[in-house]
C-alpha positions in Angstrom: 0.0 0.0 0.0 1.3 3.5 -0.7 1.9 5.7 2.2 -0.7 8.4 2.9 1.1 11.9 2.5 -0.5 12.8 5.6 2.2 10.2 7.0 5.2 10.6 4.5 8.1 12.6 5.7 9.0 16.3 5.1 11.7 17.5 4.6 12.1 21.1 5.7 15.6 22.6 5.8 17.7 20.1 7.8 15.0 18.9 9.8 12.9 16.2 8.5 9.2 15.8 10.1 8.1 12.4 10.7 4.5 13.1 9.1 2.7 15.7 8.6 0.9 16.4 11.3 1.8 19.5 13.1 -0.2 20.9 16.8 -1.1 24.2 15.9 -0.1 26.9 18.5 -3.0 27.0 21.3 -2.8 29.7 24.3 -3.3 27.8 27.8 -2.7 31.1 30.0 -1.4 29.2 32.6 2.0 30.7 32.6 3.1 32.5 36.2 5.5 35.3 35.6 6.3 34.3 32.2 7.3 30.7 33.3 6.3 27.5 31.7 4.5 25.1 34.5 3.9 21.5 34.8 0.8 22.2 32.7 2.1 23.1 29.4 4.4 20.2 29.9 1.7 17.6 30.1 -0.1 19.1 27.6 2.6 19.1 24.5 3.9 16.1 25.7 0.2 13.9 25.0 0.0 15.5 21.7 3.6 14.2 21.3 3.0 10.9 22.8 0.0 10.6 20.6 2.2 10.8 16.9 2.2 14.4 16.0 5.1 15.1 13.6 5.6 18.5 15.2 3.9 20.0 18.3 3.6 24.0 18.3 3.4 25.9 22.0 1.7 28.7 22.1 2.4 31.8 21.1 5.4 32.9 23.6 5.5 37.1 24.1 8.9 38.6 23.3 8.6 41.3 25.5 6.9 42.5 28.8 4.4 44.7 27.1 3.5 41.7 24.8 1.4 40.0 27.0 -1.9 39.9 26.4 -2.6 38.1 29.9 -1.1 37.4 33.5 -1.1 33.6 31.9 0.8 34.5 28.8 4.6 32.6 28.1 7.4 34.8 28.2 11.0 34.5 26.0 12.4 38.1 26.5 14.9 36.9 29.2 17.1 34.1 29.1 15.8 33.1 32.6 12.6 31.8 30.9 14.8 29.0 28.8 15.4 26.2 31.0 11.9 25.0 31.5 11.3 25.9 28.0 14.1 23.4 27.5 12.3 20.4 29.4 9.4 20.8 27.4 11.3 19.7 24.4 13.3 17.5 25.7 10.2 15.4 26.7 9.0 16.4 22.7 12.1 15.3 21.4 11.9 11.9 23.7 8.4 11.0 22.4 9.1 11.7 18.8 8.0 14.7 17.6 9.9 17.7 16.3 9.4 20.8 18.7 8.0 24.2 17.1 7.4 27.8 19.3 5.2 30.3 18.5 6.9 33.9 19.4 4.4 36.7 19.9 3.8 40.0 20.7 -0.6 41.2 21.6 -0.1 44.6 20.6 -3.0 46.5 21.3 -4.7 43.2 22.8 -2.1 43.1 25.8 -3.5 42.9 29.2 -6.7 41.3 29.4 -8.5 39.0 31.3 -8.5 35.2 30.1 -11.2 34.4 27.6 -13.4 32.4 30.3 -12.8 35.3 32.6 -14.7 37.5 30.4 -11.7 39.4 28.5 -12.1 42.7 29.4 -9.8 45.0 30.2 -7.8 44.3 33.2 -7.4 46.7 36.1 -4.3 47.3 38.4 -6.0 45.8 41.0 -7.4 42.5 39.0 -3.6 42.5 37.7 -1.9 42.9 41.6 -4.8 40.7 43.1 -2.9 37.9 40.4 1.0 39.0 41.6 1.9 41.0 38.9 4.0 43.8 40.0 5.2 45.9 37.3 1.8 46.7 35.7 3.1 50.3 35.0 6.2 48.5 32.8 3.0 46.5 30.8 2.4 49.1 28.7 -0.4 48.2 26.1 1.6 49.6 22.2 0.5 49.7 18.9 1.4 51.4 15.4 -1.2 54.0 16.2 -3.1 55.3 19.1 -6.3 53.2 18.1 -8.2 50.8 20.6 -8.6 47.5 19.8 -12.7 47.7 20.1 -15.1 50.9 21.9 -14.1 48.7 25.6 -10.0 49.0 25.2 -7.9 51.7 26.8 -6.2 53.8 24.1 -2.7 52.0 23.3 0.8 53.8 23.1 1.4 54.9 19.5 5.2 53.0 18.9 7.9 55.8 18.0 10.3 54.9 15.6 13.0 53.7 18.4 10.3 51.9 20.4 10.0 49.7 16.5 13.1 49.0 16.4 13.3 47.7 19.6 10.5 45.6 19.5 12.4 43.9 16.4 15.4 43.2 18.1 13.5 41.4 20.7 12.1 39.1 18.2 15.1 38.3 17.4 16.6 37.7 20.7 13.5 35.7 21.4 14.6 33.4 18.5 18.1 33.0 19.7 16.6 31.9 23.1 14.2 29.3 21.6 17.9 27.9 19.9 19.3 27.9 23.2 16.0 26.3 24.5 16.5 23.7 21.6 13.1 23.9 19.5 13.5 22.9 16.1 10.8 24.9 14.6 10.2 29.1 15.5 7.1 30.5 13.9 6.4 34.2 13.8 3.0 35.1 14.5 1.6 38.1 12.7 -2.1 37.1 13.1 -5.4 37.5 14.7 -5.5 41.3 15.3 -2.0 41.0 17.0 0.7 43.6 16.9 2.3 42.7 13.2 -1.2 42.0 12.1 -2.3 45.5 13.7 0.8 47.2 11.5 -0.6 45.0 8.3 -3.8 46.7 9.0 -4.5 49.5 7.2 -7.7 49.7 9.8 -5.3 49.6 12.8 -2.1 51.3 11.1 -2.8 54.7 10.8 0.7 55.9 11.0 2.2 58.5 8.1 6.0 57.7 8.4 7.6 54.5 6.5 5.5 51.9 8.2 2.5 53.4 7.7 0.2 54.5 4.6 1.2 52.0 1.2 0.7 48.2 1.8 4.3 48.1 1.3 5.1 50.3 3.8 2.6 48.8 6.1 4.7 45.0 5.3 7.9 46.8 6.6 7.6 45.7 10.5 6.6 42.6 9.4 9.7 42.2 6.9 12.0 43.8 9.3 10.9 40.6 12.1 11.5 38.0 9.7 15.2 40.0 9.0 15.9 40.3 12.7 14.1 36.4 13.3 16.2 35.1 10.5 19.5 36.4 11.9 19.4 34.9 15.1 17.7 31.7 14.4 20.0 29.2 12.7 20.1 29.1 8.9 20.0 25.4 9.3 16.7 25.2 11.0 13.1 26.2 9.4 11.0 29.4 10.2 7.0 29.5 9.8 4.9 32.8 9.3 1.6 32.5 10.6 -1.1 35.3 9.0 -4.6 35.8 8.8 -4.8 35.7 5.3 -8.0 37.5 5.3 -9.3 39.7 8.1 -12.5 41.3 6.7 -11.2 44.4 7.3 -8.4 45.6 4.3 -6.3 42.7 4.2 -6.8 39.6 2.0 -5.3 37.0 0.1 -4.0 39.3 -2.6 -1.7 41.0 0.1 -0.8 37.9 2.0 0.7 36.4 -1.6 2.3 39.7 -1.8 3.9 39.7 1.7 4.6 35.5 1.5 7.1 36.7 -2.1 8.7 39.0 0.2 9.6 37.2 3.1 10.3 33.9 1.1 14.1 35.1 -0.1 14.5 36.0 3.5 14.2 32.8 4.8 10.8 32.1 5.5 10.1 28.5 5.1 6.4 28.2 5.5 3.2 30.5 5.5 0.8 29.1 8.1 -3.0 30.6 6.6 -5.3 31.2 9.9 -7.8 34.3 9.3 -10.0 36.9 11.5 -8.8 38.8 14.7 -8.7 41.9 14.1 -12.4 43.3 14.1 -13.5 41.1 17.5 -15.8 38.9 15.3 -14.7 36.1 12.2 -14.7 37.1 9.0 -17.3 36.0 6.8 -16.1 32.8 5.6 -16.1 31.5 9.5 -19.4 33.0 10.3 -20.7 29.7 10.1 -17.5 28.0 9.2 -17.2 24.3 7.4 -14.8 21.6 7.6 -11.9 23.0 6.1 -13.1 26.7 5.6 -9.7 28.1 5.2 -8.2 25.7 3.7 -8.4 27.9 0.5 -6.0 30.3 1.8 -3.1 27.9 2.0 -3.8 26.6 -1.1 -3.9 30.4 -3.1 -0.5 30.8 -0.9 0.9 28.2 -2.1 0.4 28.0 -5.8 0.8 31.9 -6.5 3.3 32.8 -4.0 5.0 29.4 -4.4 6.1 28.9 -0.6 4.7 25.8 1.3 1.8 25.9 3.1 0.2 24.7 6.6 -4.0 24.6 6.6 -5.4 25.0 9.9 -9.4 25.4 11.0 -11.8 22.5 11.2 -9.8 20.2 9.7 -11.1 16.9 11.8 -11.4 13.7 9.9 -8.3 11.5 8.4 -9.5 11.4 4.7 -10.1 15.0 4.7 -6.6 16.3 6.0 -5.2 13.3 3.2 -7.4 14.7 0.0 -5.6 18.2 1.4 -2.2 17.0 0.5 -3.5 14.9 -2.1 -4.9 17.9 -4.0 -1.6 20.3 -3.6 -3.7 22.7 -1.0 -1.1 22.8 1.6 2.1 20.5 2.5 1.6 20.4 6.2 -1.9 20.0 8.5 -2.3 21.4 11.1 -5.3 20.3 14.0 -5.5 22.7 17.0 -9.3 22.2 18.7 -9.5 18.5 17.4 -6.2 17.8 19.2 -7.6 18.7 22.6 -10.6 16.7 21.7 -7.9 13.8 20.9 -4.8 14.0 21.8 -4.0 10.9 19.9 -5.0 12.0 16.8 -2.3 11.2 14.5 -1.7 7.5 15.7 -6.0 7.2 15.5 -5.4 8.8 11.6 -2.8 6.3 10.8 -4.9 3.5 12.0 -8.2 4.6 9.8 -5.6 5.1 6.7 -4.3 1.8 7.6 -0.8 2.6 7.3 0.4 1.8 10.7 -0.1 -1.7 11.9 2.1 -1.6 14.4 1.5 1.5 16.6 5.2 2.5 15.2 4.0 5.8 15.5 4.2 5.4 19.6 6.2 5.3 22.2 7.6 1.4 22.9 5.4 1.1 26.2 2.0 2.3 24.3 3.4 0.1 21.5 3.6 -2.9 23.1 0.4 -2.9 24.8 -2.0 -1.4 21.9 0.0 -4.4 19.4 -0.8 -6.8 21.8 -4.8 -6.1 22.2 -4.8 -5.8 18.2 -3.0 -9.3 18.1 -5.2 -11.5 20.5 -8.9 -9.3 19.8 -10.8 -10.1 16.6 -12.9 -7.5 15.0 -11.8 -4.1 17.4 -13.4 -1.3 16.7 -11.4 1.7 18.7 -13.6 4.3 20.6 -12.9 6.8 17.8 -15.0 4.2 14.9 -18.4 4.7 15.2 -18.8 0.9 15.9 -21.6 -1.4 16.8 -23.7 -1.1 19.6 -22.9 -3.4 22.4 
């Protein structure tokens, strides 16, 4: 039998994925101080144990005034590396390639978490939760424009404040090598801070990264540059952007921005959508399986970079006739994941091209073999299988 793409190797730079199957990036907010806990261990660590190719965290701020919560990870001090570091070390011991999402909320920054209503937080709310420097989390953007009619007005970013926030992408980068992640993505959607200066709804400057779309691409171009410079030549970088917003920015622009950063060394364009205006965009009003799947594939044939689909991509033979089709080279699950942690191993079972649990760990191996070996007929929880 041929081997489903979905479970074929990639090759991406010097690092070769063992399938296809990538975690997206998904925020816990369950950081303290900036610090990794025993919770994002456990969580990256079943998605790895359960045959994922490569296993994104969340998106990891790369400086204080980043944050978009008290729960938000933090990669703007070399302090933050170590338990970084145990988190892919246990990636790296249960298979999977580990990939970092570096950040920066922009006008979003210090909220509440989403279940805790997301409003604004206060200095009080923020204190009551141990933060102590609330005056140094300073809520930035390109222009002095609120994120919805319930935001505080945001600092406008000087030139000087720009360029420092690019250098700290940077030495965020160098400090997810030291922390050993094979993978950095840049993420420059969902109404975020290089999303806001992409916007020409949140970017109202007048100076060069402001106005034009080209000028407005100039932050954006100017992180992959400083990214790219401290993140080994030997390793690949991802761009993830809302490829359309609803709100100026589309397709057409994202092609245009993917031609530009691909001669700087961006590997891959990961096509997410919405953020920016508080509500989806029309395509996810009411979204289908595989709504944005689209995106990647206009990325990828008229920008010619590789591509990573994400949203609602659930079953096995859908995320195949993806890769089948040339829409996208990489899948990635995010909601489904938490829903099934063992996703990938359950896919390669259904496309029949795993047998023998290679996919696991030895100990979940041995045990899953066995069962298969001495029960006729199995149906796994996942099949929708005869009533007993």
């Amino acid at each position: 039998m041929t081997t489903p793409l979905l479970f074929s190797p990639l090759v991406l730079r010097e690092l070769t994925l063992k399938n296809r199957v990538v975690v997206a990036p998904m925020h816990q907010y369950a950081a303290q101080q900036g610090f990794a806990t025993d919770w994002h261990l456990m969580n990256a660590g079943r998605f790895a144990a359960g045959g994922a190719g490569l296993v994104m965290l969340e998106s990891t701020k790369v400086e204080r005034r980043g944050c978009g919560t008290v729960g938000d990870l933090g990669l703007w001090r070399d302090d933050f590396v170590p338990k970084l570091s145990q988190i892919v070390h246990l990636l790296h011991h249960c298979g999977s390639a580990a990939g970092i999402q570096l950040g920066h909320s922009g006008r979003k920054s210090r909220t509440q978490r989403p279940w805790e209503g997301m409003q604004p937080l206060t200095r009080d709310m923020a204190q009551a939760e141990g933060v102590e420097d609330w005056d140094e989390w300073q809520i930035v953007a390109p222009s002095a424009l609120p994120a919805d009619e319930h935001s505080p007005v945001p600092h406008a970013l000087s030139i000087a404040d720009i360029s420092d926030v690019v250098q700290a992408w940077g030495q965020a980068a160098r400090r997810a090598h030291l922390a050993g992640f094979d993978v950095v993505e840049i993420h420059g959607a969902h109404g975020f801070l290089l999303h806001e200066f992409l916007s020409p709804l949140a970017n109202q400057r007048t100076d060069a990264y402001g106005g034009s779309e080209l000028n407005r691409m100039r932050f954006a171009i100017e992180v992959v540059e400083s990214v790219r410079a401290h993140w080994p030549q030997h390793k690949p970088l991802f761009l993830r952007l809302s490829a359309e917003d609803d709100a100026g920015w589309g397709p057409a622009q994202s092609v245009a921005l993917a031609r530009l950063v691909k001669p700087l060394g961006v590997d891959v364009i990961d096509c997410s959508s919405g953020g920016l205006l508080g509500k989806p965009p029309v395509g996810a009003l009411k979204p289908t399986y595989g709504y944005q799947v689209p995106y990647a594939e206009q990325i990828r044939r008229e920008a010619g970079i590789q591509t990573m689909a994400v949203g609602l991509i659930v079953h096995a033979e859908q995320a195949e006739n993806i890769l089948r089709e040339d829409r996208a080279d990489l899948i990635a699950l995010a909601r489904e994941m938490l829903y099934n942690p063992n996703w990938a191993v359950d896919a390669a079972q259904k496309l029949g091209c795993d047998p023998q649990f290679d996919l696991l760990a030895p100990a979940y191996q041995y045990w899953l073999k066995r069962r298969a070996s001495t029960v006729a007929d199995l149906q796994p929880s996942t099949y929708r299988g005869p009533t007993v």
